[in-house]
Backbone as XML, in Angstrom:
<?xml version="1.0"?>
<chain id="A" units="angstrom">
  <residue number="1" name="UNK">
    <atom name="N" x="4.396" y="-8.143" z="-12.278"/>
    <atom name="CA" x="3.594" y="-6.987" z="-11.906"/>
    <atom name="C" x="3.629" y="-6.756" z="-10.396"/>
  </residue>
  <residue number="2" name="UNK">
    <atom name="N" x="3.624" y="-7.524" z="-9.536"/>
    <atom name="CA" x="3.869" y="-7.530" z="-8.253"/>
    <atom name="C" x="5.104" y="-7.115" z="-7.793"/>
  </residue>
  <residue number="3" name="UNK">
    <atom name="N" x="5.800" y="-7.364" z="-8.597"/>
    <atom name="CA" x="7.243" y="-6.618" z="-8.308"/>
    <atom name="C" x="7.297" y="-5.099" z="-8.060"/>
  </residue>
  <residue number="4" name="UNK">
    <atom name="N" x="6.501" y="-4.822" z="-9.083"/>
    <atom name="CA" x="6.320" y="-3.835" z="-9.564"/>
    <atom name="C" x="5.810" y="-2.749" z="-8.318"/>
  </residue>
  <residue number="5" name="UNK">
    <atom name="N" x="4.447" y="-3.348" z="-7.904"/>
    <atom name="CA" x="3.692" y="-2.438" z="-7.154"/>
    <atom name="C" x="4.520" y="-2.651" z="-5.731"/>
  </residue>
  <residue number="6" name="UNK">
    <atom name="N" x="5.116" y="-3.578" z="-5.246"/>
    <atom name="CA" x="6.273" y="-3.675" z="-4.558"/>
    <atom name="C" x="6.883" y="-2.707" z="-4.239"/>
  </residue>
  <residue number="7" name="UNK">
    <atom name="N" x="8.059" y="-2.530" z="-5.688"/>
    <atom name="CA" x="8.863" y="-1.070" z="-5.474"/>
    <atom name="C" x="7.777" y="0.123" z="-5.207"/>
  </residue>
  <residue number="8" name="UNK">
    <atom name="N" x="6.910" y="0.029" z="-5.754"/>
    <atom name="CA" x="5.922" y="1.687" z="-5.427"/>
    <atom name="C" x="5.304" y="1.221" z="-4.094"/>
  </residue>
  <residue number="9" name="UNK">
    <atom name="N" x="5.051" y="0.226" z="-3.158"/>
    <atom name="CA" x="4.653" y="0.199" z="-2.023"/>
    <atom name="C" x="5.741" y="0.828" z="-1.323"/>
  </residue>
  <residue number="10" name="UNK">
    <atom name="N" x="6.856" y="0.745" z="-1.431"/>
    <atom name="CA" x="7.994" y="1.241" z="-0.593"/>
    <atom name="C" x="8.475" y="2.670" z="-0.817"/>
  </residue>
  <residue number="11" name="UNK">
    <atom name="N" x="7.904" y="3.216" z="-1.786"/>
    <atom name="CA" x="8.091" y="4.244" z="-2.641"/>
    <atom name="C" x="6.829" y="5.114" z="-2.106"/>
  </residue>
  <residue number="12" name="UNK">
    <atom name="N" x="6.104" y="5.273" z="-2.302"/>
    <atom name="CA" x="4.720" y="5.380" z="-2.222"/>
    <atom name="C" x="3.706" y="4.803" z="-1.713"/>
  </residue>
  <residue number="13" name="UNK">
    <atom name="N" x="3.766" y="4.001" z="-0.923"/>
    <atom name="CA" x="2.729" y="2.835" z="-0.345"/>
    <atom name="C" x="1.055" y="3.109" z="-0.689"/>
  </residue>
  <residue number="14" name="UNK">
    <atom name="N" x="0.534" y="4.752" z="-0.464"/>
    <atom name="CA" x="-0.556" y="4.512" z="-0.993"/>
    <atom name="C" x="-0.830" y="4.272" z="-2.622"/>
  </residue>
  <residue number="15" name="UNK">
    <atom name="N" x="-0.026" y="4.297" z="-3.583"/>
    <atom name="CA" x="-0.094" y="4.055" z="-4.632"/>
    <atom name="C" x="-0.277" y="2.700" z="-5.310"/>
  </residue>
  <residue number="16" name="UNK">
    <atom name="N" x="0.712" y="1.809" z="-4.292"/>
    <atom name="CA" x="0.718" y="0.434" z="-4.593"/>
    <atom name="C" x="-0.417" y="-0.120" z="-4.393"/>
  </residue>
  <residue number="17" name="UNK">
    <atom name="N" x="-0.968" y="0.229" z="-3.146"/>
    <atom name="CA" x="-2.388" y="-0.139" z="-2.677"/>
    <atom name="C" x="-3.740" y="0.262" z="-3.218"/>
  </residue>
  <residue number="18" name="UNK">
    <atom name="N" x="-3.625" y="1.431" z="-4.169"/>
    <atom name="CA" x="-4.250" y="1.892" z="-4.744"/>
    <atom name="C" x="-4.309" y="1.058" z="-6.202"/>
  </residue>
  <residue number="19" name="UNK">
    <atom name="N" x="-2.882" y="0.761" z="-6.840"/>
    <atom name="CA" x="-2.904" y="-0.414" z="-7.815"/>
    <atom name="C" x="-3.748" y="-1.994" z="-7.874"/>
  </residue>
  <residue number="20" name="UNK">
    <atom name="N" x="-3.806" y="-2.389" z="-6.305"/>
    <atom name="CA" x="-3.928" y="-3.927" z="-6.158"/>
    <atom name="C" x="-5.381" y="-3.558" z="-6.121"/>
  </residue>
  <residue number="21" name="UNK">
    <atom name="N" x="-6.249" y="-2.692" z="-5.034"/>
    <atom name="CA" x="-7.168" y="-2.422" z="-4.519"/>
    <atom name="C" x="-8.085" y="-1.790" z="-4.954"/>
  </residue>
  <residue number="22" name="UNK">
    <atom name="N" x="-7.823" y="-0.421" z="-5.482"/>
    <atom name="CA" x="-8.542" y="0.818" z="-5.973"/>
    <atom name="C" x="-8.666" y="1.552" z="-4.614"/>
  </residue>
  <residue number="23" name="UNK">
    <atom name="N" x="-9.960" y="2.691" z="-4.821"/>
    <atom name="CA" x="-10.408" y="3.361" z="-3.451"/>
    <atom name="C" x="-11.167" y="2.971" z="-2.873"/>
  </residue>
  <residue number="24" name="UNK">
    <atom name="N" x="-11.268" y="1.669" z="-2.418"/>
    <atom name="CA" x="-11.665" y="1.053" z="-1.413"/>
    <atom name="C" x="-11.065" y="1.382" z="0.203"/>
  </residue>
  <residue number="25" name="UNK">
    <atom name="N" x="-11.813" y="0.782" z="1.233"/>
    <atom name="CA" x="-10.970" y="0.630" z="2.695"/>
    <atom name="C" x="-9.618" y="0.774" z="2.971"/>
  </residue>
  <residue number="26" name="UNK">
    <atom name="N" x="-9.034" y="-0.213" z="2.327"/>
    <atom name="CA" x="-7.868" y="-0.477" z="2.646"/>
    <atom name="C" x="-6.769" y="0.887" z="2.267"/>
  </residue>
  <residue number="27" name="UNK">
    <atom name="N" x="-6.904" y="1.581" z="1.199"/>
    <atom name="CA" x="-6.619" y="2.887" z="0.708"/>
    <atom name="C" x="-6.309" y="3.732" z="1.703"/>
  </residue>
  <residue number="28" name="UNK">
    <atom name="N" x="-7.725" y="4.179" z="2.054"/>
    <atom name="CA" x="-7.532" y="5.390" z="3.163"/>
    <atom name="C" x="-7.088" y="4.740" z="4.405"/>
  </residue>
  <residue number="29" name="UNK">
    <atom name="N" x="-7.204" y="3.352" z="4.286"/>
    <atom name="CA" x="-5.919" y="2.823" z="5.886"/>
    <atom name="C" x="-4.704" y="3.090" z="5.487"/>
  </residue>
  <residue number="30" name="UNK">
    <atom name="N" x="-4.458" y="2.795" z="4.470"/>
    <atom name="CA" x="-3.174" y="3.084" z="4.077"/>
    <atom name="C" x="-2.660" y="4.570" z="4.168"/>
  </residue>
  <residue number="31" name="UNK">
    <atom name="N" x="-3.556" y="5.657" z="3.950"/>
    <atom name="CA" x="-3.300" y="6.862" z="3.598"/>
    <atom name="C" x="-3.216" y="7.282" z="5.368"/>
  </residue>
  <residue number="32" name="UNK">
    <atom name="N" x="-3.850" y="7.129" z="5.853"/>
    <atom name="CA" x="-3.938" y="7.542" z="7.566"/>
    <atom name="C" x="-2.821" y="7.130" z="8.238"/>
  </residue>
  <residue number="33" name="UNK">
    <atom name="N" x="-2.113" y="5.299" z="8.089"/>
    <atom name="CA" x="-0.812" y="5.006" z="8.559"/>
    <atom name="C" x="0.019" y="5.769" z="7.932"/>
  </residue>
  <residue number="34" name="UNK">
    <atom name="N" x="0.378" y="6.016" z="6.633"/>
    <atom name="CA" x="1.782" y="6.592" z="6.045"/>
    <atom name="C" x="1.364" y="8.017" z="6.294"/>
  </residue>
  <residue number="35" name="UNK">
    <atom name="N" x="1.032" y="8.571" z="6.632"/>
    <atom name="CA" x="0.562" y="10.014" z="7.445"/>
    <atom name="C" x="0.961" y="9.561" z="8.485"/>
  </residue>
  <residue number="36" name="UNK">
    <atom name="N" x="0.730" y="8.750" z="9.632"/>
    <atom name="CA" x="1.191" y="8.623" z="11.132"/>
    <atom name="C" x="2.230" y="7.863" z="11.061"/>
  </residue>
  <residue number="37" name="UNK">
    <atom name="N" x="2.744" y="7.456" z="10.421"/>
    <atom name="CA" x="4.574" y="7.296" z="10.505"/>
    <atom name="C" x="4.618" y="6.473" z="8.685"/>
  </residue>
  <residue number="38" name="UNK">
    <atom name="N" x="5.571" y="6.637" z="8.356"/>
    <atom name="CA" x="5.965" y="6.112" z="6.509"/>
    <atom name="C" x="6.113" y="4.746" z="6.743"/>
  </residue>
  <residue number="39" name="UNK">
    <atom name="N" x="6.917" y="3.928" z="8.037"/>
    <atom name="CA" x="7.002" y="2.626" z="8.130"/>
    <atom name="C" x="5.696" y="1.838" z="7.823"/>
  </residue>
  <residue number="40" name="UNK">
    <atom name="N" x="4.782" y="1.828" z="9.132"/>
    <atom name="CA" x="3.510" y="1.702" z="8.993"/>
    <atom name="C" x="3.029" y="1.703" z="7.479"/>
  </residue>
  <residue number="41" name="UNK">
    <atom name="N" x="2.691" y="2.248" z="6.717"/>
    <atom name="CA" x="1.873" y="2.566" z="5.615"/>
    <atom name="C" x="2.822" y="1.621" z="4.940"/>
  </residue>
  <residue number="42" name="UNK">
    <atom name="N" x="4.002" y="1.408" z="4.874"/>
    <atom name="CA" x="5.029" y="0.572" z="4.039"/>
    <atom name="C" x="4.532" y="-0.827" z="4.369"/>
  </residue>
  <residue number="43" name="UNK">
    <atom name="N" x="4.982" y="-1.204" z="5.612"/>
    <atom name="CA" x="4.182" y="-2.469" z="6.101"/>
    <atom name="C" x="2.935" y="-2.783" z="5.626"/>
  </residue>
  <residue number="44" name="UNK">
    <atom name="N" x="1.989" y="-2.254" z="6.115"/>
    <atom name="CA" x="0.124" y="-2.192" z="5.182"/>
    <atom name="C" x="0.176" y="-2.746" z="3.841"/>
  </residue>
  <residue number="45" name="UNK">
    <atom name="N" x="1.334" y="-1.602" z="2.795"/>
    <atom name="CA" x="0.757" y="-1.325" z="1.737"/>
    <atom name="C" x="1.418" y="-3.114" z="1.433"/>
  </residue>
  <residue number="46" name="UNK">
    <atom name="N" x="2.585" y="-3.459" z="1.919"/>
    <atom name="CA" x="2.886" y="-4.647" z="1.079"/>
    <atom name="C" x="2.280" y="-6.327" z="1.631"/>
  </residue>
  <residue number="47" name="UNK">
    <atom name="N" x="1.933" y="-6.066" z="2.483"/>
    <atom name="CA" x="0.366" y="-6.882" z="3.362"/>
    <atom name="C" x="-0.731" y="-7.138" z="2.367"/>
  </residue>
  <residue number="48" name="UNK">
    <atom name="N" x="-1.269" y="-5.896" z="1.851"/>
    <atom name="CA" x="-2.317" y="-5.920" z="0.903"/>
    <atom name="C" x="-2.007" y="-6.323" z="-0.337"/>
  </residue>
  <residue number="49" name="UNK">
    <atom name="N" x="-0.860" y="-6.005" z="-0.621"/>
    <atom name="CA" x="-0.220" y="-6.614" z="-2.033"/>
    <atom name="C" x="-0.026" y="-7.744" z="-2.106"/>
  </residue>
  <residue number="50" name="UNK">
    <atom name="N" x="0.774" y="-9.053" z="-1.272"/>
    <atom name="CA" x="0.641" y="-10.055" z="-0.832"/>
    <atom name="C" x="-0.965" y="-10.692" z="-0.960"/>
  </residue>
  <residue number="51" name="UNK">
    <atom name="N" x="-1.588" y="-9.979" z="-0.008"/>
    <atom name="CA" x="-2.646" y="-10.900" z="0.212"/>
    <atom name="C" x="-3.954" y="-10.809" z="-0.137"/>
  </residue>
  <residue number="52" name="UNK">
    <atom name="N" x="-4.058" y="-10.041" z="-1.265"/>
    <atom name="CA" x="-4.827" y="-9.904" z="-2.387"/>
    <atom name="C" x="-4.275" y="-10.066" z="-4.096"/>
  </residue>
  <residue number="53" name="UNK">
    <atom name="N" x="-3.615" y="-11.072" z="-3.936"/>
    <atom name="CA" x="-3.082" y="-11.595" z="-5.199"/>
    <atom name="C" x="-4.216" y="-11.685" z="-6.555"/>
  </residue>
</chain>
């Protein structure tokens, strides 16, 4: 399953983060970085995926 939200972090980053997390904090951080550059929000989203196992 982590694989999973993986490919959609890189794909979509707020989605993945939205998978691990819901609409919590970390979400709309996510949504504000991949708005101010796609790298950023890529980085974030697979941070949170990692480290909320």
């Amino acid at each position: 399953m982590d694989v999973l939200r993986i490919l959609l972090a890189i794909l979509l980053p707020p989605v993945g983060v939205f998978l691990q997390v819901g609409l919590g904090l970390h979400f709309w951080i996510n949504i504000l970085l991949t708005l101010l550059g796609y790298i950023p929000g890529i980085i974030h989203a697979i941070y949170v995926i990692i480290k909320y196992k």
